[in-house]
N, CA, C and O atoms as a Tinker XYZ file with bonds, in Angstrom:
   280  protein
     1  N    212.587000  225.491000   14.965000    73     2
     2  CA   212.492000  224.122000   15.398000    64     1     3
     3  C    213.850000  223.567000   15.785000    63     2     4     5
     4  O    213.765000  222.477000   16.351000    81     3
     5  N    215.015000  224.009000   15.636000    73     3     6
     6  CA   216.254000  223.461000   15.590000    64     5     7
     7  C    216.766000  224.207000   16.400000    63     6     8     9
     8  O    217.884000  223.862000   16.784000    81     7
     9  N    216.264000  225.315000   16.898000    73     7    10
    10  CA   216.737000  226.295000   17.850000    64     9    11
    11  C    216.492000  226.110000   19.614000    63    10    12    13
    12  O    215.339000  226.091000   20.045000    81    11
    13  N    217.375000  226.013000   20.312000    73    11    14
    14  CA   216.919000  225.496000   22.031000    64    13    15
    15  C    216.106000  226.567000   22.460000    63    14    16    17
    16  O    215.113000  226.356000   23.156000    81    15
    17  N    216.499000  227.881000   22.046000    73    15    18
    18  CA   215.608000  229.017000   23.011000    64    17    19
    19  C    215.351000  229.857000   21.913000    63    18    20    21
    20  O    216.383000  230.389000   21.504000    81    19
    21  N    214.249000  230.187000   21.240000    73    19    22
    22  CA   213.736000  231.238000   21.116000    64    21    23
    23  C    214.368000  232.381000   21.456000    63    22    24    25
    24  O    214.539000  233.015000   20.415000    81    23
    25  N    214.782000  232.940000   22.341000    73    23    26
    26  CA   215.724000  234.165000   22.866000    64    25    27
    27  C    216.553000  234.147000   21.825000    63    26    28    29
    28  O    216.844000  235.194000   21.245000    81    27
    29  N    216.888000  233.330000   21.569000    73    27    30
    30  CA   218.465000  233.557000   20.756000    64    29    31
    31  C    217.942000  233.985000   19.478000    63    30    32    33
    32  O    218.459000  235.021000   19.061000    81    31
    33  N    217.022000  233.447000   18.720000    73    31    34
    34  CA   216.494000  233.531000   17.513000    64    33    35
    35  C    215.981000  235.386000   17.584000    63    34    36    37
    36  O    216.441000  236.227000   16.812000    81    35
    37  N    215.057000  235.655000   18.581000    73    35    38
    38  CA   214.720000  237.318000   18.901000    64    37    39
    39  C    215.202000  237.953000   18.749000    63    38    40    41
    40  O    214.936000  238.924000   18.042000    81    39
    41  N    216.847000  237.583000   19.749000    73    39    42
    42  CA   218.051000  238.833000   19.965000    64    41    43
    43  C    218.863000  238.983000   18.852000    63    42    44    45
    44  O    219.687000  239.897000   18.853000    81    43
    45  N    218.755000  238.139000   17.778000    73    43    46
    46  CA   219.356000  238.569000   16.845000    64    45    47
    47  C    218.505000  239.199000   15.826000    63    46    48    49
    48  O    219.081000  240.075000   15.181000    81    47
    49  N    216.948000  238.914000   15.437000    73    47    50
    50  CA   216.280000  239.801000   14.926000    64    49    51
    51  C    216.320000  241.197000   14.835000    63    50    52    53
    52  O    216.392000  241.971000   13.881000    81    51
    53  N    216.222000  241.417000   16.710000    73    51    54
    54  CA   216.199000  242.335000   16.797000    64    53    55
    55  C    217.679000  243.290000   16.627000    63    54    56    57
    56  O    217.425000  244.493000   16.684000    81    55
    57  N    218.596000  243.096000   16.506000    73    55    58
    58  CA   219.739000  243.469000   16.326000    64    57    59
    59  C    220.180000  243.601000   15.284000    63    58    60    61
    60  O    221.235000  244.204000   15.089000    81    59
    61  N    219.331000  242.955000   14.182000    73    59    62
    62  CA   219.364000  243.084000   12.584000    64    61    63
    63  C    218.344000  244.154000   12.183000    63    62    64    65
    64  O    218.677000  245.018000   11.371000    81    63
    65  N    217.256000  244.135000   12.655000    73    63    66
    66  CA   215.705000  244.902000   12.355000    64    65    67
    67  C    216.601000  246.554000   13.303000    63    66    68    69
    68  O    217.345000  247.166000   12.537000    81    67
    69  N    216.552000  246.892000   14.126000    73    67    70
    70  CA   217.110000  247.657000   14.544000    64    69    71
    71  C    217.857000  248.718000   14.548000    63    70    72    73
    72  O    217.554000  249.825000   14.994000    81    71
    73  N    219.149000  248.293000   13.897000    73    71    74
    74  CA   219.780000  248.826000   13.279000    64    73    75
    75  C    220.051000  248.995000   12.027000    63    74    76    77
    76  O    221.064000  249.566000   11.623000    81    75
    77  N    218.997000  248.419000   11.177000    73    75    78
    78  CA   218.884000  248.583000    9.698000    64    77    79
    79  C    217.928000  249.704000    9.616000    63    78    80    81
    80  O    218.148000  250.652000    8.862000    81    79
    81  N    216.405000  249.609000   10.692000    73    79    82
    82  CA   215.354000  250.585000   10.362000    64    81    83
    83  C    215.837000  252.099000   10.901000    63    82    84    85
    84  O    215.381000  253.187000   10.550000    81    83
    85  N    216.821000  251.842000   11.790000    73    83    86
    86  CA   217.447000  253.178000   12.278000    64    85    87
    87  C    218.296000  254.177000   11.673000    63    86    88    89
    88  O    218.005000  255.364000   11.527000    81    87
    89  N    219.347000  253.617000   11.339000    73    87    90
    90  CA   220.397000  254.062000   10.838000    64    89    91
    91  C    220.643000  253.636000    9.099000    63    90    92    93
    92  O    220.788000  254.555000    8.293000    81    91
    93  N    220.666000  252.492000    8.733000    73    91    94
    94  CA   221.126000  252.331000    7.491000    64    93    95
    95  C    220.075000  252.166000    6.213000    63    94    96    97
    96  O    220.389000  251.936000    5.045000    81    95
    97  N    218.978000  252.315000    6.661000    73    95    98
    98  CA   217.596000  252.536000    5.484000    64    97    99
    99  C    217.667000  253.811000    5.437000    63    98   100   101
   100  O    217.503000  254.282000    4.312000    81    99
   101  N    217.891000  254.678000    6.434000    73    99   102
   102  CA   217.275000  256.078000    5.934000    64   101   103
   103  C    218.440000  256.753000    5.210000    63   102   104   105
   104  O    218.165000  257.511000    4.280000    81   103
   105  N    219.551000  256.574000    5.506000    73   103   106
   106  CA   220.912000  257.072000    4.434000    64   105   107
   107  C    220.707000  256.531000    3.102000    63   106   108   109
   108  O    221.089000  257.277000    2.200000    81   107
   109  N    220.165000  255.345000    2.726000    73   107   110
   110  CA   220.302000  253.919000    1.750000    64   109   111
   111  C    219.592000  254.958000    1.160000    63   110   112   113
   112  O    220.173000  255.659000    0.331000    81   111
   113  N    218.221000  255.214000    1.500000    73   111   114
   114  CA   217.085000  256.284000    0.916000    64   113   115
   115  C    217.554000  257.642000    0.782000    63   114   116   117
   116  O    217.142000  258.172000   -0.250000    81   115
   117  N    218.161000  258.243000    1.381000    73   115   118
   118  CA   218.681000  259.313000    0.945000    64   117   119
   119  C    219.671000  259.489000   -0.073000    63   118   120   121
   120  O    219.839000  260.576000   -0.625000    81   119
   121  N    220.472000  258.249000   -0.400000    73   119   122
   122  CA   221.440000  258.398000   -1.550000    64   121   123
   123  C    220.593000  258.068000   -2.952000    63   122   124   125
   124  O    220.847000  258.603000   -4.032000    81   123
   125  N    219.997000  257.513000   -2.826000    73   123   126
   126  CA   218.813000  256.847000   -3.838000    64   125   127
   127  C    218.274000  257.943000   -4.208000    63   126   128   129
   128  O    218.557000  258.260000   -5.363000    81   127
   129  N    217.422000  258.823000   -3.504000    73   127   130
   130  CA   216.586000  260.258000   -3.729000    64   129   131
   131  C    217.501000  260.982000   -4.396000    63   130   132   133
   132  O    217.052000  261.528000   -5.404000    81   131
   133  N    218.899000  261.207000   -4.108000    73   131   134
   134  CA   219.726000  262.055000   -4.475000    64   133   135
   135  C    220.219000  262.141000   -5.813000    63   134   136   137
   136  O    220.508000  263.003000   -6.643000    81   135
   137  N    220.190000  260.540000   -5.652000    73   135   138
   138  CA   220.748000  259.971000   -7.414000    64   137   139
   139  C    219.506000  260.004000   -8.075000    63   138   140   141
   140  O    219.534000  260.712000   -9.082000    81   139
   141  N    218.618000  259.563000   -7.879000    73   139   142
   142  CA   217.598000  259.936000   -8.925000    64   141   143
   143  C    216.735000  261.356000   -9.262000    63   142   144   145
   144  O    216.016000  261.761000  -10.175000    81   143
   145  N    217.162000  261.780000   -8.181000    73   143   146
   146  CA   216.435000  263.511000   -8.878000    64   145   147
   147  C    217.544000  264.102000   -9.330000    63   146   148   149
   148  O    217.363000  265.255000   -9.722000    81   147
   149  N    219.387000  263.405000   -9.453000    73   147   150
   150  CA   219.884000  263.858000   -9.864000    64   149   151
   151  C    220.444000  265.758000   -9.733000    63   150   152   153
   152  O    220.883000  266.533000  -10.582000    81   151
   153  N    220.061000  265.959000   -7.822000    73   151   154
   154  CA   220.336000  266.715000   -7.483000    64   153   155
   155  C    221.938000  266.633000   -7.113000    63   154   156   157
   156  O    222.550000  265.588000   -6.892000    81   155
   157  N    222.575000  268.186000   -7.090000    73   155   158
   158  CA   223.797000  268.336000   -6.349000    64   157   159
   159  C    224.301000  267.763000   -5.510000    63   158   160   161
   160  O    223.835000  268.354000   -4.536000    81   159
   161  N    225.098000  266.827000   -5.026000    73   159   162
   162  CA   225.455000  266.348000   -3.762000    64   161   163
   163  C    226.469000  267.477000   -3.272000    63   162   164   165
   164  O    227.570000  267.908000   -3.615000    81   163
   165  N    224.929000  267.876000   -1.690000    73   163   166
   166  CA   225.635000  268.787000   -0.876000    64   165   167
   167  C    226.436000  267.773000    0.282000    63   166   168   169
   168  O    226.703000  266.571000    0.250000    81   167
   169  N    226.711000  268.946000    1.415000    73   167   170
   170  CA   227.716000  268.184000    2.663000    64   169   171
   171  C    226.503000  267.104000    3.414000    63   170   172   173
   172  O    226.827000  266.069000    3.997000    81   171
   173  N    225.015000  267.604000    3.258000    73   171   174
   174  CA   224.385000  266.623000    3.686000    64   173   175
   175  C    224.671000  265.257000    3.275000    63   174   176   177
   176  O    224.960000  264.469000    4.176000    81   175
   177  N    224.646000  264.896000    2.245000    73   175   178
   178  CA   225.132000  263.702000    1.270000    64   177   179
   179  C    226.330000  263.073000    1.624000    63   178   180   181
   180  O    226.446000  261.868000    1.401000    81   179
   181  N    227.467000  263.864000    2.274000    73   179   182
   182  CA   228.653000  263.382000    2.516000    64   181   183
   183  C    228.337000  262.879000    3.813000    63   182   184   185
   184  O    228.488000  261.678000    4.036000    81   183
   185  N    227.834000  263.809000    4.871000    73   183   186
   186  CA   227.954000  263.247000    6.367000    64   185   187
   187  C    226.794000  262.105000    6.436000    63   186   188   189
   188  O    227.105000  261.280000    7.296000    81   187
   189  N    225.474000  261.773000    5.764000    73   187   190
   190  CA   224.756000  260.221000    5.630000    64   189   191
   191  C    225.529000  259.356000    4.754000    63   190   192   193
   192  O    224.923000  258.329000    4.449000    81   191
   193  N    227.221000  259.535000    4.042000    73   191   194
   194  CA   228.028000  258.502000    3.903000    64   193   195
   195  C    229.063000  258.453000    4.945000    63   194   196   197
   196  O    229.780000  257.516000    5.296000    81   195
   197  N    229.002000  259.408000    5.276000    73   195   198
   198  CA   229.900000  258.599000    6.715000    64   197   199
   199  C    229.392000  258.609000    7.564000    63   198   200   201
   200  O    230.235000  258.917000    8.407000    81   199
   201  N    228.251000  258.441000    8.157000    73   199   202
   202  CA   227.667000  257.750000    9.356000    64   201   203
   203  C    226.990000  256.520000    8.575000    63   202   204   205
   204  O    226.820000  255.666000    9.445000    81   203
   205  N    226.608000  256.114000    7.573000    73   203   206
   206  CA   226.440000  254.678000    7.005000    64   205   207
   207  C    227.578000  253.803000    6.968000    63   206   208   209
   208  O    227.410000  252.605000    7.195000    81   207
   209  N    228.843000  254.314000    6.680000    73   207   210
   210  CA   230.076000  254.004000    6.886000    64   209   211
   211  C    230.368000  253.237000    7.992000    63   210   212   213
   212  O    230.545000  252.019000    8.008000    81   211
   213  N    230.419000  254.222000    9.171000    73   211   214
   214  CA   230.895000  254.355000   10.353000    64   213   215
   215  C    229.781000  252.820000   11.060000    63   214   216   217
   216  O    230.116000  251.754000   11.577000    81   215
   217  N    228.291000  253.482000   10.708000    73   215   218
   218  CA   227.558000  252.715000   11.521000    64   217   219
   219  C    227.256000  251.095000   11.389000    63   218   220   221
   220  O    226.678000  250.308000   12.138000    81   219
   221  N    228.033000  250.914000    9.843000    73   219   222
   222  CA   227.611000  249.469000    9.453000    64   221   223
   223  C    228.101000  248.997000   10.259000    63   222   224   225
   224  O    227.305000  248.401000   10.984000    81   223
   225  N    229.633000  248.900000   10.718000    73   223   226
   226  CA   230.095000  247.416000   11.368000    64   225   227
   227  C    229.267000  247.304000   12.898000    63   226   228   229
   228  O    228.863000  246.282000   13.452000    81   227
   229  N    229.164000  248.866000   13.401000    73   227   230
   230  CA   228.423000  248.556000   14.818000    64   229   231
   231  C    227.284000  247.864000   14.393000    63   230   232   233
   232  O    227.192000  246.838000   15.066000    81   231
   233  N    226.528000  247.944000   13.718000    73   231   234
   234  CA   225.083000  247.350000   13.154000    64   233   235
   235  C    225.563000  245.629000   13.433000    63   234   236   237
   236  O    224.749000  244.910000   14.013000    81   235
   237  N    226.922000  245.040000   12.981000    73   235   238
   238  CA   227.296000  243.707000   13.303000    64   237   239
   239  C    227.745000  243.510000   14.360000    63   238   240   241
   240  O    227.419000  242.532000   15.032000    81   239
   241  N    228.695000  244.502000   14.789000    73   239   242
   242  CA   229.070000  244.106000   16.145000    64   241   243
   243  C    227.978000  243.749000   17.155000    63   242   244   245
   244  O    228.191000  242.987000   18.098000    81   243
   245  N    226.470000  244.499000   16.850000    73   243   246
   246  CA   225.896000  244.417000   18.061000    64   245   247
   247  C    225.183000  242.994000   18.228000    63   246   248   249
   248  O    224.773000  242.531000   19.293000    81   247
   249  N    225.108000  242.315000   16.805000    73   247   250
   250  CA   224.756000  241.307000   16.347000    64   249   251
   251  C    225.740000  240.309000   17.278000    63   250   252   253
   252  O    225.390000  239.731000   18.306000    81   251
   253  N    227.183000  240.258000   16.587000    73   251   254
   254  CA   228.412000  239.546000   17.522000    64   253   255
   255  C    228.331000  239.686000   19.045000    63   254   256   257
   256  O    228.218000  238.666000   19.724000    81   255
   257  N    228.390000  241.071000   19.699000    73   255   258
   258  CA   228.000000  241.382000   21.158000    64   257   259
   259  C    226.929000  240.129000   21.905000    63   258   260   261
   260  O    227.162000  239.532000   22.957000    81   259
   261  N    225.849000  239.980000   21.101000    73   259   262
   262  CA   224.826000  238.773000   21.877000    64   261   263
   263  C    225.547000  237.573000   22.443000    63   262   264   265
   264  O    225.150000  237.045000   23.482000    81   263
   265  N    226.639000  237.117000   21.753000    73   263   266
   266  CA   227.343000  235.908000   21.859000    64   265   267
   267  C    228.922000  235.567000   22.542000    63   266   268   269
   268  O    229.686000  234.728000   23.018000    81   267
   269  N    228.701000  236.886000   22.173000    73   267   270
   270  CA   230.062000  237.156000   23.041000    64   269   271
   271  C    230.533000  237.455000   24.214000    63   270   272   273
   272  O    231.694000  237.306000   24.595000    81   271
   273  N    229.474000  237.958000   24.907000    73   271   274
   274  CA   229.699000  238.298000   26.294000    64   273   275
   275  C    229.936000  237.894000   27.426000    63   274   276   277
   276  O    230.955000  237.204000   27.414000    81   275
   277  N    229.524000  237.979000   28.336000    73   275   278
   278  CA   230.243000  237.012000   29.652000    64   277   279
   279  C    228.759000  235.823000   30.007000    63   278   280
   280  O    228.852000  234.964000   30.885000    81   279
């Protein structure tokens, strides 16, 4: 109700929904599985912490990107 366009309210949904269901739920879930079956952390384990790493800030930037552009 406080918002002029709808668009704006979407493009950031979607830029939150997006890159959370893509990239940073399924690592989130994989460290979780890991810790609770209390298996070995192999190199798999290391490289879904550094692409959760890596991928969070793009996950905001793309958020920032909507507003920023030309």
């Amino acid at each position: 109700m406080g918002v002029d366009d709808i668009e704006a309210v979407f493009n950031v949904i979607g830029a939150v929904c997006s890159s959370s269901i893509g990239i940073l739920l399924p690592t989130f879930f994989y460290f979780r599985l890991v810790d609770k079956r209390k298996q070995p952390r192999k190199v798999s384990y290391y490289i879904a912490l550094v692409i959760c790493i890596i991928m969070t800030p793009y996950s905001l930037f793309s958020i920032v990107a909507l507003y920023v552009g030309p």
